[in-house]
C-alpha positions in Angstrom: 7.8 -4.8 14.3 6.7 -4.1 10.8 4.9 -0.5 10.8 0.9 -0.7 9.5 -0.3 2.5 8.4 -3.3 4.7 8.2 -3.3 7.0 5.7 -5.7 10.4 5.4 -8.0 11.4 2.3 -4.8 13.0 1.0 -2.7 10.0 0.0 -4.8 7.3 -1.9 -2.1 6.8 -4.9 0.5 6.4 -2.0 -1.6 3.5 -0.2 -1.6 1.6 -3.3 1.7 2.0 -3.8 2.5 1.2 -0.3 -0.2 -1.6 -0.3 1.6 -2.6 -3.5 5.0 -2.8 -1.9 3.6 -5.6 0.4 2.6 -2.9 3.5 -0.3 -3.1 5.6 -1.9 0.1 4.6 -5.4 0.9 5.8 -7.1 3.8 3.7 -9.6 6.6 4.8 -10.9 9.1 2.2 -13.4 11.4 4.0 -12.9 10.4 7.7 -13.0 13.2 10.2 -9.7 14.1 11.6 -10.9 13.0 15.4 -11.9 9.7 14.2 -8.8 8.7 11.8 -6.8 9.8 15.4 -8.9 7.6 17.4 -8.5 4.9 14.8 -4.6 5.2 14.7 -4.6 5.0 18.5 -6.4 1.8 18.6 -5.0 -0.1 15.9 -1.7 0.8 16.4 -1.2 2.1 13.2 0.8 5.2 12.1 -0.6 8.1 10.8 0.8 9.6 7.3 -0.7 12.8 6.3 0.0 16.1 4.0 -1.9 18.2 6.9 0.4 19.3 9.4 -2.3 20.4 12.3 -3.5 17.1 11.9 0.4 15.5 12.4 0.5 17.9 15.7 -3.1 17.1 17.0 -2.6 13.2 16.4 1.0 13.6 18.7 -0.2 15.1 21.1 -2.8 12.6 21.6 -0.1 10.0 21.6 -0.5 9.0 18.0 2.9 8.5 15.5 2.2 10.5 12.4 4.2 11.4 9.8 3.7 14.7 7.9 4.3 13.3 3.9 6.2 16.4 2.4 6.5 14.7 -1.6 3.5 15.2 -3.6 5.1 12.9 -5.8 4.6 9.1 -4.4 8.1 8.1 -5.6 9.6 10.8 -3.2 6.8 9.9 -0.5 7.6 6.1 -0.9 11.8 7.1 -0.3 10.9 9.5 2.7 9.3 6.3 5.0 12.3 4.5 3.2 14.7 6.5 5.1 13.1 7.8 8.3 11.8 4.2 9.0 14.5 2.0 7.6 11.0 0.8 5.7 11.6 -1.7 2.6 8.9 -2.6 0.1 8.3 -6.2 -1.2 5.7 -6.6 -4.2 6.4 -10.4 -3.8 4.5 -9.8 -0.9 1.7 -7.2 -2.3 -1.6 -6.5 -0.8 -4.7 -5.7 -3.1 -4.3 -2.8 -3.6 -7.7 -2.0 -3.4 -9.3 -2.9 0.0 -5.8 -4.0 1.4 -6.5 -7.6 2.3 -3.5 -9.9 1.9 -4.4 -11.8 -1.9 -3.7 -15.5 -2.4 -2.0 -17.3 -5.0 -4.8 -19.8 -6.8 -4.6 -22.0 -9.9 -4.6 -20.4 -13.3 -8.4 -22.6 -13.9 -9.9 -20.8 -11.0 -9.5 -17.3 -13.0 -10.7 -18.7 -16.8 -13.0 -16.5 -18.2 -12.1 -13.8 -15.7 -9.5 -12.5 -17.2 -8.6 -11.5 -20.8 -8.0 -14.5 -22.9 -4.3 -12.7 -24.0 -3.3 -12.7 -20.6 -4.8 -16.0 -19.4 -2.8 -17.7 -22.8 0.4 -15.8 -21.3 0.3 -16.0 -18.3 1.0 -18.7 -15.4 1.0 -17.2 -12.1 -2.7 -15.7 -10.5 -3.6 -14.1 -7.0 -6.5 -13.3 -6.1 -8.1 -11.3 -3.2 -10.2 -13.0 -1.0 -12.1 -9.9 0.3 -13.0 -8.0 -3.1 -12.3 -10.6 -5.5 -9.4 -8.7 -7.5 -7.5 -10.2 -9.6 -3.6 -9.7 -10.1 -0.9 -11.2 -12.2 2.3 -10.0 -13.3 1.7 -8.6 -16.3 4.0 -5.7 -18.5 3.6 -3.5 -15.3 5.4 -6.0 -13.1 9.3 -4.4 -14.1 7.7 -0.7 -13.6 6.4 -1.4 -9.9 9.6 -3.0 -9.2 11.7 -0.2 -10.5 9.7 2.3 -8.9 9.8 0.5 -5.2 13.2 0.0 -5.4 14.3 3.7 -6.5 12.6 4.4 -3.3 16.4 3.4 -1.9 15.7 0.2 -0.9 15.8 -3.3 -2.7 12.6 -4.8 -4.0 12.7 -8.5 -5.4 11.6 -9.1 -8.8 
């Protein structure tokens, strides 16, 4: 089973990332402790945090969290790499905003939404259904690559 995740007010740059990376990541920015437990407990998610009374509370309520010890997201990114055998797949990216899986649409449906540089350049759209972001893979695409797969395991390009 492919871990989903719920990540505290301390890790927004790391749900992107993970989001990025093509993981179901939900994000919670000033949630309560008790409620981001309760949460975790019935969505089945797992709990990644910086605060370690809220790793132990959350156990002991029969939640798996994961105290995040990198305050760099590289590091953090590698740590679930190893202790969950977890691999990242931006082929497979989420919006990285409200975490909703995007769709791939035809480059007319995005005309006039994006720059006109990018839209002469570029082929290949997604959008998200949920928030209406829109992604391509633009000069950034080779530095998200090379950052998910430094994390120790392979990401596709």
């Amino acid at each position: 089973m492919v871990p989903r995740f719920l990540l505290d007010g301390m890790l927004g740059s790391l749900a992107r990332w993970l989001r990025i990376g093509g993981v179901d990541t939900e994000y919670r920015k000033d949630t309560p402790d008790d409620i981001l437990i309760e949460e975790a407990l019935e969505d089945h998610r797992i709990l990644l945090t910086r605060d370690e009374a809220l790793v132990n509370r959350a156990r002991k309520r029969g939640v798996e969290a994961i105290y995040i010890e990198a305050e760099v997201d590289e590091e953090a990114l590698r740590q679930l790499a190893e202790e969950l055998g977890l691999t990242f797949d931006p082929t497979r990216a989420r919006c990285p905003k409200c975490n909703h899986a995007v769709e791939k649409v035809a480059k007319a449906e995005v005309a006039g939404k994006v720059p006109e540089g990018t839209y002469a350049a570029v082929d290949d759209y997604w959008v998200c259904p949920s928030c209406g972001g829109i992604y391509w893979r633009g000069s950034h695409w080779l530095r998200i690559v090379e950052t998910l797969s430094s994390a120790g395991h392979p990401a596709h390009s």
